[in-house]
C-alpha positions in Angstrom: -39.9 -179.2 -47.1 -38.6 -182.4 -48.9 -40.4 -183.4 -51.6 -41.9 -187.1 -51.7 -41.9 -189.4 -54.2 -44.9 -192.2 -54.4 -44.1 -195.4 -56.6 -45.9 -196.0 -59.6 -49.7 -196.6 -58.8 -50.5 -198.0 -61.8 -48.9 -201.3 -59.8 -50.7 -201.0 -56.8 -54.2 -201.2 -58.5 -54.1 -205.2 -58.7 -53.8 -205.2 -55.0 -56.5 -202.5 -54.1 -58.7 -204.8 -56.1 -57.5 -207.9 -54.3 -58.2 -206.3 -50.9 -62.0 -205.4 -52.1 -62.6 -208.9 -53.9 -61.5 -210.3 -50.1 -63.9 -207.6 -48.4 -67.0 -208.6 -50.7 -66.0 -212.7 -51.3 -65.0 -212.7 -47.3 -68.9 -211.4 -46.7 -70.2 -213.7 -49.4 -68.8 -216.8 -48.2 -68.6 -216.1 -44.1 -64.5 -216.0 -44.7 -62.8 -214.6 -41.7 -59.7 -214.6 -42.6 -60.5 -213.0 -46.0 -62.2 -210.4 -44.5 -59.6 -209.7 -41.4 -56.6 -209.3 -44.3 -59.2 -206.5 -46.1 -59.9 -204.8 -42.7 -58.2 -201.8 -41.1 -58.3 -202.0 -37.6 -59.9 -198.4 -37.5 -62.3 -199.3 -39.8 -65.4 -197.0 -40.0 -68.5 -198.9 -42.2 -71.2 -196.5 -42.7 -74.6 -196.2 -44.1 -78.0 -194.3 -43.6 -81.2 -196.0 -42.7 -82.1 -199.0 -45.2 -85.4 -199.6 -43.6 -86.7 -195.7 -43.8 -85.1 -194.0 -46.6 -86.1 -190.5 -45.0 -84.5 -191.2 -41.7 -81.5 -189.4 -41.0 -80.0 -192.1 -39.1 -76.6 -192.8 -39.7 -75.7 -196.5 -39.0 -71.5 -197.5 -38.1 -69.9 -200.6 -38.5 -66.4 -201.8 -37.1 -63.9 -204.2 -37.9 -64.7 -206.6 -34.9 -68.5 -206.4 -35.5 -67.8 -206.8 -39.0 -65.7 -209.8 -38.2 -68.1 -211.3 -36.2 -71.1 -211.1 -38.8 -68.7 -212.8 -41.2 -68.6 -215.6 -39.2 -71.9 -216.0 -38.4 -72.3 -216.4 -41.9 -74.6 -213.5 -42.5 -73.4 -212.4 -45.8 -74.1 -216.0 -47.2 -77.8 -215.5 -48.0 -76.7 -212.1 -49.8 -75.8 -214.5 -52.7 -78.7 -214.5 -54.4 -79.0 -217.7 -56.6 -74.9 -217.7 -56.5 -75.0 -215.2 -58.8 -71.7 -213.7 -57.7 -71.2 -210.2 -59.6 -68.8 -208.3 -58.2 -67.7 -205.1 -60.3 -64.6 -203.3 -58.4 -63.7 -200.1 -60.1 -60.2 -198.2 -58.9 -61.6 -194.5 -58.9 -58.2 -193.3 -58.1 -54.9 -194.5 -56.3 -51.9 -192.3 -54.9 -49.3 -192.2 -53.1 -50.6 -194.6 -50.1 -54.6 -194.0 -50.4 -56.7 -195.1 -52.9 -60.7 -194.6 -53.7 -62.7 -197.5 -55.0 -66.3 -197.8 -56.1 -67.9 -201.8 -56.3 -71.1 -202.7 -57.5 -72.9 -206.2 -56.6 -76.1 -207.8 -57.3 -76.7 -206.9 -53.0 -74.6 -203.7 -52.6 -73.1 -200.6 -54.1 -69.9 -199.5 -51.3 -67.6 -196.8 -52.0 -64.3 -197.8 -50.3 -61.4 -195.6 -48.9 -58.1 -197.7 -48.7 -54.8 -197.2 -47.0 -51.3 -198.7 -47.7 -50.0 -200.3 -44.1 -46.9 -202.4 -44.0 -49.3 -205.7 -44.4 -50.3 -204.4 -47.6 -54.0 -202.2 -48.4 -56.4 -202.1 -46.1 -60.0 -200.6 -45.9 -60.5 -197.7 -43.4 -63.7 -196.2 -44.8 -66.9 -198.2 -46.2 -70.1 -196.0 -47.5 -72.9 -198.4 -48.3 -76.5 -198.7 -50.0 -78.4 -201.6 -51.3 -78.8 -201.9 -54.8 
């Protein structure tokens, strides 16, 4: 077996932060396009209940439903006072994955990205409010 060599990651973090800024900005400010470039097509958005925190309900999300609550603007009253923080932390990034962990004043997601030939993409969303 050949071994394989993965470019410098180091590099790659400004765009896996790029790509979450468009997931989290797209959602703020009901941004498509923002949030299509973030979006792997196979995109699995998770979470548990929100409403009953001892339900074992576990709640998916994909990219066209995702895409379609961006534009109805639902994310835009999850701006609360326009206090816009958005802390994006690169956990790790290699070879063509990369795991990232961001904290707003709404949400705390932990992200799973992918390299594709358009660049990083999000294939896996875990979410809780915060």
């Amino acid at each position: 077996m050949e071994a394989r060599t993965y470019p410098n990651t180091n590099t790659d973090e400004p765009a896996v932060v790029a790509t979450a800024l468009d997931y989290f900005e797209g959602w703020f400010d009901g941004d498509t396009e923002r949030m299509d470039r973030a979006l792997h097509p196979e995109l699995a958005k998770r979470s548990l209940s929100q409403v009953d925190p001892d339900s074992p309900e576990l709640r998916s999300i994909t990219k066209e439903r995702m895409l379609a609550l961006t534009a109805a603007g639902e994310g835009k009253g999850d701006d609360p006072g326009g206090e816009r923080r958005i802390d994006v932390a690169v956990v790790d990034v290699y070879g063509n994955i990369a795991s990232v962990v961001v904290r707003s004043a709404v949400y705390r997601e932990y992200l799973h990205l992918v390299r594709t030939d358009e660049g990083w993409k999000i294939v896996n969303a875990l979410w809780h409010f915060t």
